[in-house]
C-alpha positions as CSV (number, residue, x, y, z in Angstrom):
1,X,-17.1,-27.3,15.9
2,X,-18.7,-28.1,12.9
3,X,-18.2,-31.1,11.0
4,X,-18.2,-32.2,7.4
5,X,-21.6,-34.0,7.4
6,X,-22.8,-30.5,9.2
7,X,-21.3,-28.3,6.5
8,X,-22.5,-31.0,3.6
9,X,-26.4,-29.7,5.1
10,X,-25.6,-26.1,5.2
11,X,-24.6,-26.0,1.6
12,X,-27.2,-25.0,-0.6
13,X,-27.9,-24.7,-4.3
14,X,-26.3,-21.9,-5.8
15,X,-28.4,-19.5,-6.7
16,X,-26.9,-18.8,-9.9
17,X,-26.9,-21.8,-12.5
18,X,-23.7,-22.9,-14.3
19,X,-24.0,-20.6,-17.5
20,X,-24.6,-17.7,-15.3
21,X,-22.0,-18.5,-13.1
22,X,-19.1,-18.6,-15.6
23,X,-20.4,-15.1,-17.2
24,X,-20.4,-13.6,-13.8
25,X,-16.8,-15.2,-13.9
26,X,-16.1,-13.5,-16.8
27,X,-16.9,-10.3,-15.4
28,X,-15.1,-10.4,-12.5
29,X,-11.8,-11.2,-14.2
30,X,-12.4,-8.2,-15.9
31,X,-13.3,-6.0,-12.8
32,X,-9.8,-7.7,-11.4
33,X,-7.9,-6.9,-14.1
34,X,-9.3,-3.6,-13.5
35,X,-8.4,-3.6,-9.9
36,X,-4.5,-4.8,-10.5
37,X,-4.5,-2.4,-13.7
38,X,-4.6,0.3,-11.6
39,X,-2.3,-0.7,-9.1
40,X,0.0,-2.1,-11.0
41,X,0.5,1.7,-12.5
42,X,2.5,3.5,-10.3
43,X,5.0,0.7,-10.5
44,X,4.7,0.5,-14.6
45,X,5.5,4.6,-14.8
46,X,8.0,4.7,-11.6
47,X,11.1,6.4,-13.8
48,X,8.7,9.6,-15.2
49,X,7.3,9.3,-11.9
50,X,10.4,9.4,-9.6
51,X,11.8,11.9,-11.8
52,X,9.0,14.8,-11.9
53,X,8.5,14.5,-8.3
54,X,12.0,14.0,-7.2
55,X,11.7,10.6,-5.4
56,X,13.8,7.9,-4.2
57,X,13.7,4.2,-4.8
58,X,12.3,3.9,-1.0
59,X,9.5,6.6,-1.5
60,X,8.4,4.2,-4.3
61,X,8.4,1.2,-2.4
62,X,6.7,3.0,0.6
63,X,4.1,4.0,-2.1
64,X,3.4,1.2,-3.8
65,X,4.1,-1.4,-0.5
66,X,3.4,0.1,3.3
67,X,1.2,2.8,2.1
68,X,-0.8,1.0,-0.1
69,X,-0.7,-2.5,1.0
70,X,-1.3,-1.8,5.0
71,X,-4.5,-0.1,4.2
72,X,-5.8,-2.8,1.7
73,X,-5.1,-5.3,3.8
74,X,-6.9,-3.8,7.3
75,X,-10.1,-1.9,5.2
76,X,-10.4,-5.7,3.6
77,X,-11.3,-7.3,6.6
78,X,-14.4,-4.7,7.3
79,X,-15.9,-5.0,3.4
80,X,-16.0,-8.4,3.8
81,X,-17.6,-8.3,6.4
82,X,-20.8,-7.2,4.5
83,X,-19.9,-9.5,1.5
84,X,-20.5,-12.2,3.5
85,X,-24.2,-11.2,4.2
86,X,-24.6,-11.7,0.2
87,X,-23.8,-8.2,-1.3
88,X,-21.1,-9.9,-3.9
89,X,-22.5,-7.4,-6.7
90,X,-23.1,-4.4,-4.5
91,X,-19.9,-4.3,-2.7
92,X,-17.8,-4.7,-5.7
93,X,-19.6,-2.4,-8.0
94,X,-18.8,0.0,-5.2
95,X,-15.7,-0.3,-4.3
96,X,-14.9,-0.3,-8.5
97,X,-16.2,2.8,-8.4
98,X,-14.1,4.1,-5.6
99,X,-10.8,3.4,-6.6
100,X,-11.4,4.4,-10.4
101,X,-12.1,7.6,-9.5
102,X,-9.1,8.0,-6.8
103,X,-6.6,6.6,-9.8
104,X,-7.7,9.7,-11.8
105,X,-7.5,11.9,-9.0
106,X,-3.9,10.6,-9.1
107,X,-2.8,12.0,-12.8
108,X,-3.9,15.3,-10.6
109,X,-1.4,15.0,-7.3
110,X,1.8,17.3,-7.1
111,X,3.8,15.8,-4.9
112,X,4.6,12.7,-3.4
113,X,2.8,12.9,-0.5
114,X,-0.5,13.5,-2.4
115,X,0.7,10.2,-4.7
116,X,0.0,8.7,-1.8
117,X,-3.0,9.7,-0.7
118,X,-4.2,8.7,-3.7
119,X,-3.3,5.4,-3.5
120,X,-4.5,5.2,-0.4
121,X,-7.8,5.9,-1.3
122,X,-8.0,3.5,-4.3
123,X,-6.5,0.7,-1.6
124,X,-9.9,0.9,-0.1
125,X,-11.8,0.9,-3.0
126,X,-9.6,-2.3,-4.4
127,X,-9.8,-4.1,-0.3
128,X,-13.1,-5.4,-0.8
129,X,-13.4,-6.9,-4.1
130,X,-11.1,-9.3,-4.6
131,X,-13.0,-11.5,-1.4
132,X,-16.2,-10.9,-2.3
133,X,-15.3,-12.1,-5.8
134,X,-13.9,-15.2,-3.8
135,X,-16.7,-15.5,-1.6
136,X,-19.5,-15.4,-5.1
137,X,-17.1,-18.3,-6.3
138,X,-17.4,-20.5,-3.2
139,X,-21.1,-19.8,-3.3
140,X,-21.7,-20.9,-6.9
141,X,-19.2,-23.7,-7.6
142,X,-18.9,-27.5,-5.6
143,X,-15.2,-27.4,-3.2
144,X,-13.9,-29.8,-6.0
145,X,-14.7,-27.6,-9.2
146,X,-13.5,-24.1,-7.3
147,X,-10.1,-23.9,-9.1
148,X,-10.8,-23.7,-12.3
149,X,-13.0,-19.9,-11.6
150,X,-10.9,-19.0,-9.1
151,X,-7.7,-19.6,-11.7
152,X,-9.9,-17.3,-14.7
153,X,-10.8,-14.6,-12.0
154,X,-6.9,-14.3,-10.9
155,X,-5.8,-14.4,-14.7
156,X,-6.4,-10.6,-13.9
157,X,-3.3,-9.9,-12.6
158,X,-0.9,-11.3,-16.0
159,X,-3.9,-9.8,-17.8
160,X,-3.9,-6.3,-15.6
161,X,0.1,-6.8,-15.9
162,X,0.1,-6.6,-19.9
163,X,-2.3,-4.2,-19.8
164,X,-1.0,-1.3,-17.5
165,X,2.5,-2.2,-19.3
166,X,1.2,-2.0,-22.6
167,X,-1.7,0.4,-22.3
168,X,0.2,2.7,-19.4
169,X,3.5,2.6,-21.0
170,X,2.5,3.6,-24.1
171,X,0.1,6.1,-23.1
172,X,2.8,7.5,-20.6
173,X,5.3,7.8,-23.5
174,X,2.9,9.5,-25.9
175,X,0.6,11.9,-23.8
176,X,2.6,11.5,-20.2
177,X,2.1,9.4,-17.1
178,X,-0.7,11.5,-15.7
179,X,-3.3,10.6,-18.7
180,X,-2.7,7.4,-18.0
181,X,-4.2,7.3,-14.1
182,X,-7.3,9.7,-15.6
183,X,-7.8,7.0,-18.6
184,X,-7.5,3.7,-16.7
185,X,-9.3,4.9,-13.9
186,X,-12.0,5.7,-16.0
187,X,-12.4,2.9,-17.3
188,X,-13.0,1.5,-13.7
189,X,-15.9,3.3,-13.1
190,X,-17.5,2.8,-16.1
191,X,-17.8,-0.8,-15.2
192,X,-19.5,-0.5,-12.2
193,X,-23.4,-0.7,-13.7
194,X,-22.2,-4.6,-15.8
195,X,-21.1,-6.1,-12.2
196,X,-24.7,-5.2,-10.3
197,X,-26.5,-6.4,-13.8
198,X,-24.4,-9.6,-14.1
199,X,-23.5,-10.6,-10.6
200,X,-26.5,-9.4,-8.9
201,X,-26.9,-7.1,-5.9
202,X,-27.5,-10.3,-3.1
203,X,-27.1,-14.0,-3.2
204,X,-29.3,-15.8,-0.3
205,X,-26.7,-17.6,2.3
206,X,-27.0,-21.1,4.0
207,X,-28.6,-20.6,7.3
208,X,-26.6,-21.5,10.0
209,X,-28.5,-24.3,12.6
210,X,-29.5,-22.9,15.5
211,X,-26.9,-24.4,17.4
212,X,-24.5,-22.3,15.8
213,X,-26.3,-19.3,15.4
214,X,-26.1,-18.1,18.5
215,X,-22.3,-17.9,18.9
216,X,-20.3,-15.3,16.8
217,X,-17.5,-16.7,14.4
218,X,-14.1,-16.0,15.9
219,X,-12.1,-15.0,12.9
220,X,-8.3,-15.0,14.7
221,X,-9.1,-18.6,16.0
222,X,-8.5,-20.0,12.1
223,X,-5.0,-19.2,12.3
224,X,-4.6,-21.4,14.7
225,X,-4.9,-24.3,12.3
226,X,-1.7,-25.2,11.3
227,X,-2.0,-25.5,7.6
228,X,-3.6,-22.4,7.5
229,X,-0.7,-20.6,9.2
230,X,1.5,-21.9,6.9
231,X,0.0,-21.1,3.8
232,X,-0.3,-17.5,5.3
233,X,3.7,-17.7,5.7
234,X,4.4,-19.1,2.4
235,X,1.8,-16.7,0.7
236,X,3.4,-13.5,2.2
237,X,7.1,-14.4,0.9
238,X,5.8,-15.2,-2.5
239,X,3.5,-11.8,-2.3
240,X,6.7,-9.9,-0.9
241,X,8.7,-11.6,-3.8
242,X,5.8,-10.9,-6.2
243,X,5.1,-6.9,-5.4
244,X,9.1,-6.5,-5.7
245,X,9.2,-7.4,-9.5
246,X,5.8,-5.4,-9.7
247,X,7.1,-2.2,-8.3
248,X,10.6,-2.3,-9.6
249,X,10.8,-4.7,-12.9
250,X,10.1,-2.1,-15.0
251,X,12.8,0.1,-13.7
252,X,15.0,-2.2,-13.8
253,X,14.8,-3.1,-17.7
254,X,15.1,0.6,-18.3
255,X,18.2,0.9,-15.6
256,X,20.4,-1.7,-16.8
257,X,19.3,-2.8,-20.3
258,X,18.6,0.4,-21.8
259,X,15.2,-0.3,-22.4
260,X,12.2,2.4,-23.0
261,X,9.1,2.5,-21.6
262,X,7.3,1.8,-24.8
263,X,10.0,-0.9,-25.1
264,X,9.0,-2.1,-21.5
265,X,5.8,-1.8,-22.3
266,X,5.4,-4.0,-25.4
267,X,8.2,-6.7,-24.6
268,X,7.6,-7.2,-20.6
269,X,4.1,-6.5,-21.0
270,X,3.1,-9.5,-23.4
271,X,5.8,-12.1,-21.8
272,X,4.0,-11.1,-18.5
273,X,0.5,-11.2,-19.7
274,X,0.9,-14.4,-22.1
275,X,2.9,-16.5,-19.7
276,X,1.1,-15.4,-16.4
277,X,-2.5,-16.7,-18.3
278,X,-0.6,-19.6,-19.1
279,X,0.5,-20.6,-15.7
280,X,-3.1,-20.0,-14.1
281,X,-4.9,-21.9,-16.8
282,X,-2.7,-25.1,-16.3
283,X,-2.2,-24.8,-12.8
284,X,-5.7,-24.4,-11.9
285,X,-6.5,-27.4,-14.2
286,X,-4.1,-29.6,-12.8
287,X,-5.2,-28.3,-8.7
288,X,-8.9,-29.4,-9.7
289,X,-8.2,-32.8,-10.9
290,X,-5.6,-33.4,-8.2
291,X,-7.6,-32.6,-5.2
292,X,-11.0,-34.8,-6.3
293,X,-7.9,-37.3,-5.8
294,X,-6.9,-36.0,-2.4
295,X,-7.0,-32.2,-1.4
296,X,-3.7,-32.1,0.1
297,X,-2.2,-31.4,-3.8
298,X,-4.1,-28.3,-3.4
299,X,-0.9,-26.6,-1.5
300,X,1.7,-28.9,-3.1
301,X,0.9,-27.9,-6.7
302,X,2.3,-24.8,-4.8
303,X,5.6,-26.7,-4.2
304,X,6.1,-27.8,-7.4
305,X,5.0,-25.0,-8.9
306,X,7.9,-22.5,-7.0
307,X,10.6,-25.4,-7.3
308,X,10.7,-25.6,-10.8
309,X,10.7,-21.5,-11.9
310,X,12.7,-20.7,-8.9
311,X,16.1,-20.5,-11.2
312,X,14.7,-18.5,-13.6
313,X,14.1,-15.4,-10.1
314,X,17.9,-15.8,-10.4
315,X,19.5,-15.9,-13.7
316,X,16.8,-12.9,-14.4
317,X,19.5,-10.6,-12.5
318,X,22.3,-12.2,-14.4
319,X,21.7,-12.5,-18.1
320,X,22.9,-9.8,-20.2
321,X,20.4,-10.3,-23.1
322,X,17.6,-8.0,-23.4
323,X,15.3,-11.0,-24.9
324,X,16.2,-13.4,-22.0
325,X,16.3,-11.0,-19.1
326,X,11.9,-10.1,-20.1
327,X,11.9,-13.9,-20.6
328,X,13.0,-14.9,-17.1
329,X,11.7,-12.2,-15.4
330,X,8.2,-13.4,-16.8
331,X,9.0,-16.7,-15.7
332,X,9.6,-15.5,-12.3
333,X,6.5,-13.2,-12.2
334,X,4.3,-16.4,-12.8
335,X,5.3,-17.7,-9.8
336,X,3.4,-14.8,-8.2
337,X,0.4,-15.3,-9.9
338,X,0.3,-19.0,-10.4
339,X,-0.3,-19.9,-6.4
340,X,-3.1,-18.0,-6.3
341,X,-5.6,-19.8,-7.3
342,X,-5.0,-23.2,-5.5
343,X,-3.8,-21.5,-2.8
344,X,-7.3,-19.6,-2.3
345,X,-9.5,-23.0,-3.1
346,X,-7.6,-24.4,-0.2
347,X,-7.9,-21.6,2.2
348,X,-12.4,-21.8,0.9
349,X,-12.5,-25.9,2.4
350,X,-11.0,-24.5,5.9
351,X,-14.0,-22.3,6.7
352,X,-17.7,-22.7,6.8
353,X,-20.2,-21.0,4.1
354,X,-21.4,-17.6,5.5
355,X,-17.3,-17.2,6.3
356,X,-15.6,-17.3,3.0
357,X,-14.9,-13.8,2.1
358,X,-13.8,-12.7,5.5
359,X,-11.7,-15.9,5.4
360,X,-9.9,-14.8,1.9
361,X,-9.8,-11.4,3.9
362,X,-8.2,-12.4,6.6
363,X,-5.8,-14.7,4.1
364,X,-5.0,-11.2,1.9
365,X,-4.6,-9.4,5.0
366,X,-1.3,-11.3,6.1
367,X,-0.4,-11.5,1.8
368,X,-0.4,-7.4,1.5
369,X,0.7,-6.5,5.2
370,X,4.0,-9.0,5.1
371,X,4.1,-9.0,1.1
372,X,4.5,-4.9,1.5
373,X,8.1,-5.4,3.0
374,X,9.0,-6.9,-0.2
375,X,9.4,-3.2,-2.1
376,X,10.2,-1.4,0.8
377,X,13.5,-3.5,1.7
378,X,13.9,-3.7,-2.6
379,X,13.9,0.3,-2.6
380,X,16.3,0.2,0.8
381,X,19.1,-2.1,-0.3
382,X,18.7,-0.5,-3.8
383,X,19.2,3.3,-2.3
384,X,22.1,2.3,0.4
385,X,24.1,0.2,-3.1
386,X,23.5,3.5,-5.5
387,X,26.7,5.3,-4.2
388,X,29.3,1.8,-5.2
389,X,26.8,0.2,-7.9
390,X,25.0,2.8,-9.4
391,X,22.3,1.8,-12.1
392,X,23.2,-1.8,-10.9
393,X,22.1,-1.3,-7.4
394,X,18.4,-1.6,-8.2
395,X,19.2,-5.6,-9.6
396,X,21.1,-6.9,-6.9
397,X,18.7,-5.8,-4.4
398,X,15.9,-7.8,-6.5
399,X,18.5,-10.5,-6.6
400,X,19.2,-10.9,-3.2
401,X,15.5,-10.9,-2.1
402,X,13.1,-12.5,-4.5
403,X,14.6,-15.9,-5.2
404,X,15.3,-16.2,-1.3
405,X,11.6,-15.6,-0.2
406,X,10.4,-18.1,-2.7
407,X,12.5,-20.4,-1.8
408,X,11.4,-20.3,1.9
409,X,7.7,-20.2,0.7
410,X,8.6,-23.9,-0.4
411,X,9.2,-25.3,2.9
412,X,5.8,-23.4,4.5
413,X,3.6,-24.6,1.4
414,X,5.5,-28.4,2.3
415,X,4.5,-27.9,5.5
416,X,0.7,-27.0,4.8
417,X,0.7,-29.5,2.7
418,X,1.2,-32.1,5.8
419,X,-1.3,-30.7,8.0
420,X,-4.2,-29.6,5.3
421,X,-6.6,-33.1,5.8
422,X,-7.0,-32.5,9.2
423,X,-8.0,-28.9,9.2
424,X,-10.3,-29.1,6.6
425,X,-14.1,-28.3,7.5
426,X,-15.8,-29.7,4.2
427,X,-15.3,-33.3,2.9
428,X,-13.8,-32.4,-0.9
429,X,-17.2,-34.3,-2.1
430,X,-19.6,-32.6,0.4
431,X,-21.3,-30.2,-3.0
432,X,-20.7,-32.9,-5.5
């Protein structure tokens, strides 16, 4: 087993100074917002959806959880395979290009069975770039300075929120839903050429001593640390939580507030986008100056973080007010957003160099396989309460779910929280 002075050696300059670094950064939030743009949309345009192809609240949560989620999670693990052989730029400008082009192969589909083979086929595009992005981080930036990238790059999803509410919602309502998957996945691949210019095609990798090279990293054997089995638990019920609002929120509004989609789409879509950039930005401020302090804050900024919106994942589903029910629910989406970033800088010090990304894939793999319950059960309790609740049905399913995963996730973030120093591989100075 490696130790910290033994990982201290291995790490390398990065091969990409600070300035570019951060632009690279920069680019990759935009690929992600890219990436959660276009998955987000099914869930933004759900009513037109559901209603032209005659689905039910279950088909939509099958859709946008099982038959998305299962194959983004198991594909992810084999993409980053190659990303950890230094490919950041190649396999993300790939796999941008590939699921751009199945989103507008989606505003073709005529049924919702070829819905989801379209999203099936932009899950694989979209399973490798979101570790390889993690992976270009951890190679660039010291263990102690990792948040702070890692909290821009996920600033995609409040971004990719506003946007596919905002941009999808108001393209749906003026030209139909189906313009909006050609025009957003257009976009995608369009992008592909920046990410090879600015990230590169390969990064050189520490070279393992020889000790070590001959033996194969066993992947499975790091969930037998205990903190990071816990933060796999508490990251799935905060994902299942999280994809339940994304799938459904927007339903919702329109079910039992009366709301439009343009309505949706301008009054969810900047509370989501503003407070969700807010949230990453402070909480990935506060993770990095905690853990030069002691590492451990890394999952209790978690805690804390959870504890204090939780309310607001209830009275959500309560409030009658228009302007408070976005509010809250934009509160409550943070929470799904927020973790991220420390959450992933954590999960980075657990692992030696050459296995970050297939680390983050194997962390995303347990987040999208146990996180795609979330919408299925949401679309289940919602269809089996139509018949006595009617348009209510669809908010007392989200009620009864999300607050009560996130409040579990407190007590397995807690619980990582005790065990992280001892499972760490890298001393939190080692790249200083």
């Amino acid at each position: 087993m490696s130790t910290p002075r033994d990982t201290a050696a291995r790490e390398p300059l990065a091969t990409h100074g600070p300035t570019r670094a951060w632009a690279a950064v920069a680019v990759l939030a935009l690929v992600g917002t890219l990436n959660y743009v276009d998955r987000f949309l099914p869930g933004v345009l759900a009513e037109p959806i559901k209603q032209e192809l005659s689905l039910s609240d279950t088909a939509i949560g099958v859709i946008n959880g099982f038959g998305f989620l299962i194959v983004y999670a198991v594909v992810g693990i084999v993409i980053a395979r190659a990303a950890d052989r230094g490919i950041f730029g190649t396999v993300i400008a790939g796999c941008l290009t590939l699921w751009g082009a199945m989103t507008m192969l989606g505003g073709a589909v005529q049924s919702g069975l070829q819905l989801a083979l379209t999203r099936v086929g932009v899950a694989v595009g979209e399973a490798g770039s979101t570790p390889a992005a993690h992976a270009y981080v951890a190679r660039n930036f010291a263990p102690e300075k990792r948040s702070a990238p890692l909290a821009v790059i996920t600033m995609s999803i409040p971004l990719a929120s506003a946007a596919s509410l905002l941009g999808g919602g108001l393209l749906a309502e003026s030209m139909g839903w189906r313009a909006a998957f050609v025009v957003m996945g257009g976009i995608s691949v369009l992008l592909a050429p920046l990410v090879l210019w600015v990230v590169g095609r390969r990064q050189s990798l520490p070279t393992p001593p020889p000790r070590e090279r001959s033996a194969a990293p066993n992947w499975w054997a790091l969930l037998r640390k205990p903190s990071l089995l816990a933060m796999v638990a508490g990251t799935s019920l905060v994902s299942a939580a999280g994809y339940s609002l994304t799938t459904f929120a927007p339903a919702f509004l329109m079910r039992t507030r009366g709301m439009s989609l343009g309505e949706v789409g301008i009054g969810y879509g900047l509370a989501t986008g503003a407070l969700g950039v807010l949230g990453l930005l402070v909480v990935g401020r506060i993770a990095d100056r905690l853990a030069t302090r002691d590492p451990r804050w890394l999952p209790r900024i978690v805690v804390i973080l959870i504890a204090v919106l939780l309310p607001a994942s209830v009275l959500a589903f309560v409030v009658e007010s228009r302007a408070w029910c976005v509010l809250l629910l934009a509160l409550a989406y943070v929470i799904g957003t927020a973790y991220l970033a420390p959450s992933i800088a954590a999960i980075q010090r657990l692992v030696l160099p050459e296995q970050r990304a297939t680390a983050s894939a194997i962390f995303l793999f347990f987040n999208a396989t146990l996180g795609a319950v979330g919408p299925f059960l949401t679309g289940v309790i919602s269809d089996s309460l139509t018949a006595e609740l009617g348009p209510q049905a669809l908010g007392r399913a989200l009620l009864l779910l999300v607050p009560t995963m996130q409040l579990v996730a407190v007590g397995c973030y807690a619980l990582a929280a005790r065990r992280y120093r001892g499972d760490i591989v890298e001393e939190p100075s080692a790249a200083a």
